[in-house]
N, C-alpha and C positions, 0 to 999 in steps of 0.2 A: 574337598573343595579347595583348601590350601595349594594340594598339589596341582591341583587343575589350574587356577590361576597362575602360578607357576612356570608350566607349560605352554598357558595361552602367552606371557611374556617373550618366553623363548621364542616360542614360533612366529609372533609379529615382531620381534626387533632386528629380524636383518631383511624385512619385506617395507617397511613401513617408506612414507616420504613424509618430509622434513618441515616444519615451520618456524617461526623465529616467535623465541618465550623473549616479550619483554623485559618480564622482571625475573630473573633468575631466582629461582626459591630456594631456599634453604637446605641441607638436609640433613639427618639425623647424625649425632659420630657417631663414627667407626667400630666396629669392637675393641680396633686396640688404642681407639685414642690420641694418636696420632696428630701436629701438627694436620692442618687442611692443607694438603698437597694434592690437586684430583684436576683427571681430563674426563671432560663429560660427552656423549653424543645423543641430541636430544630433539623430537620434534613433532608432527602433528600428524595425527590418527585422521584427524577431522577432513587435511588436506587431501587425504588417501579418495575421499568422497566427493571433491572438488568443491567443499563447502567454499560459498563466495563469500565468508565473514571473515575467510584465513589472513592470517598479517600480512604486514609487507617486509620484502626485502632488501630495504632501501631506507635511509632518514627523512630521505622526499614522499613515502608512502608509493615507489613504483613497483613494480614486481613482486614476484609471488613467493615469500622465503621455504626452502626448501629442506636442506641440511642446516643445522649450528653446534659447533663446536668450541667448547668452552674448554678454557685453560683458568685454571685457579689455586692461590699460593699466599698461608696465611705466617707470617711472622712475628715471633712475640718474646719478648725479653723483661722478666719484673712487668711493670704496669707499661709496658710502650709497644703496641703494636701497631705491623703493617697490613694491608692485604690489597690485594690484585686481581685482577680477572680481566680474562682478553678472550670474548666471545666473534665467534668468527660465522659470516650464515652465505649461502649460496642462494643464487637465485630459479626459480623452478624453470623457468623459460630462459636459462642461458644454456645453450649448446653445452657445456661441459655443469651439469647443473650440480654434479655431486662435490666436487672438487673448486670449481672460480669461482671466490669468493666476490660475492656483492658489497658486505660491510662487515667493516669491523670495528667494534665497540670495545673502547678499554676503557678500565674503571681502578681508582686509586684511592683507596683511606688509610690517614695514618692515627693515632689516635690514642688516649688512656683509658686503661683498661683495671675493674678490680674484679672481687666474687659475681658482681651483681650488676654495676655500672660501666658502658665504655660511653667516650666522650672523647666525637673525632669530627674528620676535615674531610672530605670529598670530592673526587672530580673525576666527571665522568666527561667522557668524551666520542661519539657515534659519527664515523667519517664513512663514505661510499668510495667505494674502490671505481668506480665509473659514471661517478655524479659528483657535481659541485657544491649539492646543502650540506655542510655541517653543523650540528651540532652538538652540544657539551653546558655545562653546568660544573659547578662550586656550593657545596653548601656545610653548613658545619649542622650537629645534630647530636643526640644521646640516645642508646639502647639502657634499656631494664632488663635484664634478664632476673629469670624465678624460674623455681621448680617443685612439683609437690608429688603426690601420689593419689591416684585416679581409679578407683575400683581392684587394687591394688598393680597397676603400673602405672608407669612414668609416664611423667607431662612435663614438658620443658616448656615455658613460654618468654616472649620476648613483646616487646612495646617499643615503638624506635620512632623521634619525632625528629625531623630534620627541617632546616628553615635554608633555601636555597638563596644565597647572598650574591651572585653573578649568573646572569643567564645570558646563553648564545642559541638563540631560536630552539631551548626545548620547551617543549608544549603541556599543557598541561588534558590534554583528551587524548583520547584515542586516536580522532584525528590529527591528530599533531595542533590543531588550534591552544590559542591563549600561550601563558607565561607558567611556567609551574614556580610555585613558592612556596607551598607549605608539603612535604610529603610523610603521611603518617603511617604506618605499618604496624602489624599486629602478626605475630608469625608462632604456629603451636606445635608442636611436637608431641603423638603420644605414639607411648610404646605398642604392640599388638604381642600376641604370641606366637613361636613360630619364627622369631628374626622378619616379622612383619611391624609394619609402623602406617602411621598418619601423620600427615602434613596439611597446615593448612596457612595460607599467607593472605590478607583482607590489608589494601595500601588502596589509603584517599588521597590524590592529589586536590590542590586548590590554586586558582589562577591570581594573578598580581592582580590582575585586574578586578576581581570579584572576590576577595580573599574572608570573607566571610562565611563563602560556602565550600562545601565539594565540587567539583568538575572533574574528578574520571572517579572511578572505583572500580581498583582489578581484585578478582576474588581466585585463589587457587588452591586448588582440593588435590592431593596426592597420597598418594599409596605405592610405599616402598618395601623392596623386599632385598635383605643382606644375603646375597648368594654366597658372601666368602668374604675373609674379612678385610680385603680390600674392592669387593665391588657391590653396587646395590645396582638392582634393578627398579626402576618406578614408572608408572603410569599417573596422568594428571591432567585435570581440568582447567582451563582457566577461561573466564570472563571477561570482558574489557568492558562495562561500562559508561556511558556519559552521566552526569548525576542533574545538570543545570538545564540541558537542553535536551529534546528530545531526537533522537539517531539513533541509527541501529547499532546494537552492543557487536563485540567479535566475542565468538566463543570457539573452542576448539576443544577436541582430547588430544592425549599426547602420550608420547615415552621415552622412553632415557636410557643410559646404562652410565655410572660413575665409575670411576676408578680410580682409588688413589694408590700414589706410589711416593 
């Protein structure tokens, strides 16, 4: 079964077409542990099917995302770190769809860091390469990280509550509606056997406006697999929910390959 699944990776990652993951997930280290240095290519199974719930490729919500490629790069000295990520997507209905980019989204935290606790500063920022909305956000926030043993392997879990203190038209839905201000995450790691793993990431936003409730809730279920010990392969679910109003959720499958170097 192992191997097959395997197999079925290989064979759909260089046929697949592309979506844009929101919230980029997490994913297991490395075997050799390694600073986070990795270029990712990642996207949607679901859009292979012309699912009409697929994202956009765009901060305006135009177009159909196709390709995204992520660049990501963590830095850490004693308690002080940085990290980065400059995600890049194409649009499905641009003449050069695999290659000209739609948006690009960079993201910056710097932050203190101990065994257990990081405690940082934010800003994200999503600009369209042939549109005029931008947006971006500022927010400061704190991770928990823990780890225990789970039928005997590993479970890494984290808890991450960020309160967004500047906002430039990000939303807090899926549609791009409201104000996002409180963003809380919950992100798990368990080992499998086999150089096999699980991922799972469950993030509520909630709106300035309504900040007593939820207003979006993305859920993402993945499954990774270490080919080597600088690349993993993964496959992955994810959800876009509204939680206050009712509208149709976006769902999609999806797949990846990392690599760090």
């Amino acid at each position: 079964m192992q191997k097959l699944l395997l197999l079925l990776l290989l064979t759909l990652i260089p046929t697949l077409v592309f979506a844009k993951i929101k919230h980029t997930i997490h994913i297991p280290e490395f075997d050799d542990n390694d600073t986070f240095e990795t270029l990712s290519v990642d996207g949607s199974i679901t859009n292979f099917f012309n699912n009409p719930g697929s994202l956009n490729a765009r901060p305006d919500l135009s177009g159909t995302a196709y390709n995204r490629y992520d660049l990501d790069a963590e830095f850490q000295r004693e308690t002080f770190f940085m990290e980065t990520d400059i995600a890049c997507l194409t649009d499905k209905d641009s003449p050069n769809s695999l290659s000209a980019l739609s948006e690009i989204d960079k993201d910056f935290t710097i932050g203190y860091r101990n065994d257990v606790i990081d405690l940082y500063i934010e800003y994200e920022h999503d600009s369209p390469t042939n549109h005029s909305m931008i947006r971006s956000y500022t927010g400061i926030g704190g991770r928990y990280n823990d780890s225990t043993t789970l039928m005997d392997s590993q479970l890494n879990w984290l808890i991450d509550i960020e309160k967004v203190i500047s906002n430039n038209r990000y939303g807090s839905r899926p549609d791009g509606s409201g104000e996002a201000n409180m963003i809380y995450d919950l992100h798990i790691d368990l080992d499998l056997p086999d150089q096999f793993s699980f991922s799972t990431e469950q993030i509520l936003y909630t709106d300035k406006h309504a900040y007593t409730k939820g207003s979006e809730w993305d859920r993402l279920f993945q499954i990774n697999y270490q080919i080597s010990p600088d690349v993993i392969l993964l496959v992955y679910q994810e959800v876009d929910s509204f939680v206050d109003i009712h509208s149709p959720r976006q769902v999609f499958w999806g797949a990846g390959a990392v690599y760090e170097f």
